[in-house]
LOMIRO-880149 format. One record per residue (C-alpha): x, y, z; residue in one letter; chain. Coordinates in nm, 4 decimals, padded with zeros to 6 digits. Example, Ala and Ser with C-alpha at 12.3 -4.5 7.8 and 13.67 -1.06 7.14 Angstrom:
2
- 01.2300_-00.4500_00.7800_A_A
- 01.3670_-00.1060_00.7140_S_A
//
This chain:
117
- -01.9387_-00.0804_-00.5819_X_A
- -01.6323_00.1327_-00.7261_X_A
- -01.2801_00.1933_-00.6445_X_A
- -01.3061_-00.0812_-00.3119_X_A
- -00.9993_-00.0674_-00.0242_X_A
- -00.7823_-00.3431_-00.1733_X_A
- -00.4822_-00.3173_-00.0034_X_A
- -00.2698_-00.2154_00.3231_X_A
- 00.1092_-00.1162_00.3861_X_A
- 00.2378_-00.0948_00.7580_X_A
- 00.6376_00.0322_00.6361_X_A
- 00.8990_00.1226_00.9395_X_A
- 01.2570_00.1169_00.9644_X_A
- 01.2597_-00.2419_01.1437_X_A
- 01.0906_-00.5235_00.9558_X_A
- 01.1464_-00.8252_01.1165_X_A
- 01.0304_-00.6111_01.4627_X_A
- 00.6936_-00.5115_01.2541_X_A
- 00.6315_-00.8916_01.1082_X_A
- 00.6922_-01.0178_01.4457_X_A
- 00.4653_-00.7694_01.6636_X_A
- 00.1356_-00.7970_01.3550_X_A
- 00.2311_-01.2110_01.3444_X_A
- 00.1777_-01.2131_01.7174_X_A
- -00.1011_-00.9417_01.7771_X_A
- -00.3098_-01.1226_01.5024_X_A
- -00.1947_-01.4296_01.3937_X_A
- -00.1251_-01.2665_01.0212_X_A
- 00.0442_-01.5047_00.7957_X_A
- 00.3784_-01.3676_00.6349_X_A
- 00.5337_-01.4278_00.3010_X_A
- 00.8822_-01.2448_00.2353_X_A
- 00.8376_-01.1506_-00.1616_X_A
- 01.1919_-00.9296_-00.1173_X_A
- 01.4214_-00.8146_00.1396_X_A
- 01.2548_-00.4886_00.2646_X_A
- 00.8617_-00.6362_00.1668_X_A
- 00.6542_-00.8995_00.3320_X_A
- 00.2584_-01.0060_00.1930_X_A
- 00.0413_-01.0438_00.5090_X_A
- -00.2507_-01.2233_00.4845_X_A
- -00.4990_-01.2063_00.7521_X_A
- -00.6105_-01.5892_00.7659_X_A
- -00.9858_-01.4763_00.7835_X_A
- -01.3197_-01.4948_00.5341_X_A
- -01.3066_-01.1539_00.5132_X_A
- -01.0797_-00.8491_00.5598_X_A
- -00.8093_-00.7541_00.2597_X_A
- -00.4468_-00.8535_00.2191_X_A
- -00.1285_-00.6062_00.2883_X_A
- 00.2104_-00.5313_00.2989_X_A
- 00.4710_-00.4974_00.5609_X_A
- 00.7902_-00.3412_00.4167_X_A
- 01.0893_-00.0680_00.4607_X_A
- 00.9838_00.2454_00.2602_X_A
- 01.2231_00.2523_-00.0552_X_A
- 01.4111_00.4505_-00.0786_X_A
- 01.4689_00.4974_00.2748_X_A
- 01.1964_00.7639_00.4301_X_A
- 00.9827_00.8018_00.7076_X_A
- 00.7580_00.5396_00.8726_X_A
- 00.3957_00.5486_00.7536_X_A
- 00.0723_00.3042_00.7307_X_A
- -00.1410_00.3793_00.4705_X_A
- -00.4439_00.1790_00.2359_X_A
- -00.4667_00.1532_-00.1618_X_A
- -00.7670_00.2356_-00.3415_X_A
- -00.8482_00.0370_-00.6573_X_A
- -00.9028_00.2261_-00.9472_X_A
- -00.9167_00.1393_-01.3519_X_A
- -00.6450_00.4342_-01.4296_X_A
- -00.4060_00.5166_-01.1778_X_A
- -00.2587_00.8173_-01.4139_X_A
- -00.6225_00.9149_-01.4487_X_A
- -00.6559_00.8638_-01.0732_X_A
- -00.3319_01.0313_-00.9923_X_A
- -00.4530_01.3405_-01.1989_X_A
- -00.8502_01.4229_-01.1192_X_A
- -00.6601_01.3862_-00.7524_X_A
- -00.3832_01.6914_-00.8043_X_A
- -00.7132_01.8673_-00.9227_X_A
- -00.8554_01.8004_-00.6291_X_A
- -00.5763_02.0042_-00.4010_X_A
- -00.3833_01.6298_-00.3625_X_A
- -00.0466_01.5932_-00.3934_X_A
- 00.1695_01.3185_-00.5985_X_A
- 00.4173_01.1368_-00.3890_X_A
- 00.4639_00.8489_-00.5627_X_A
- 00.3884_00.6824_-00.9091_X_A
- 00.2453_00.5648_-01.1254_X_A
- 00.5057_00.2629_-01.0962_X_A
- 00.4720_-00.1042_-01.2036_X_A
- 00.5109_-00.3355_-00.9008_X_A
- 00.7117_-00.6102_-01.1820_X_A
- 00.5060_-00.8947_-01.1868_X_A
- 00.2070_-00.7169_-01.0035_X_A
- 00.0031_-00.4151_-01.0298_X_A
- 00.0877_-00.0956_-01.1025_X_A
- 00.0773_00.2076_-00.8381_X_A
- 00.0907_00.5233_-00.7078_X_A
- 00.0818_00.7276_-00.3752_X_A
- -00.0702_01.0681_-00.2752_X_A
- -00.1476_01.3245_00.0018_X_A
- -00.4407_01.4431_00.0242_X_A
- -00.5605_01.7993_00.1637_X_A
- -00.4325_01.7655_00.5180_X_A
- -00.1232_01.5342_00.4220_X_A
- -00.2289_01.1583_00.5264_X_A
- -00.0654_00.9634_00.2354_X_A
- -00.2602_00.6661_00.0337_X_A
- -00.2200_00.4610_-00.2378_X_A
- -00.3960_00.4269_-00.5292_X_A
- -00.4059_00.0456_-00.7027_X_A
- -00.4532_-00.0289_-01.1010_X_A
- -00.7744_-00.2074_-01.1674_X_A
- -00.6351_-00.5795_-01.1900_X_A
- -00.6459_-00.7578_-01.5284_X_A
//
C-alpha cells in the first residue's frame, strides 16, 4: 500500500490545556521534544503516533494528518497541479523527517511526510 497516514498534529494556542484534555480523554502518552511540541503516542497495537504543538510561527489553530510520500518536493508539486495550495515546506524537522503542508481544493490543510530512510 502507498503513501499510508503516518502522522497527526492537534496545534492550538494553549498546549499544556491540549496535552492535558487528549492525556485524559485517551490515556495518550506525552513526550515534550521542545517548548511549543509534544509526541503523543497512543499506547495501543495499532493506530499512528502525533503531535501536539503551538503552530510556529504563531497562526491559527488547526488539526490536520501527514501523508507519507518518497518526495515531498515531488509531492508538494503534482499537488499545486492538482488546484492545491503550498502552505508550508518542504522543511527538515532537524533530526527527523522532512515536511511540508498544503490546502487542498476546499482549504482543509494536511501534511505531507518524506518517505523515512
Amino acid at each position: 500500500m502507498g503513501n499510508p497516514v503516518v502522522h497527526f498534529e492537534v496545534m492550538g494556542k494553549d498546549i499544556v490545556a491540549l496535552q492535558n484534555f487528549y492525556k485524559a480523554a485517551f490515556d495518550w502518552e506525552m513526550q515534550s521534544v521542545m517548548p511549543s511540541y509534544t509526541m503523543v503516542k497512543p499506547n495501543a497495537p495499532s493506530g499512528i503516533n502525533g503531535g501536539i504543538g503551538t503552530p510556529q510561527p504563531a497562526g491559527p489553530s488547526y488539526v490536520t494528518f501527514y501523508v507519507e510520500v518518497p518526495d515531498v518536493a515531488a509531492g508538494l508539486a503534482k499537488i499545486e497541479k492538482l488546484g492545491g495550495k503550498k502552505v508550508m515546506g518542504p522543511m527538515d524537522v532537524p533530526g527527523g523527517p522532512t515536511i511540508a503542508l498544503f490546502t487542498d481544493p476546499e482549504g482543509h490543510m494536511i501534511g505531507l511526510l518524506g518517505t523515512r530512510k
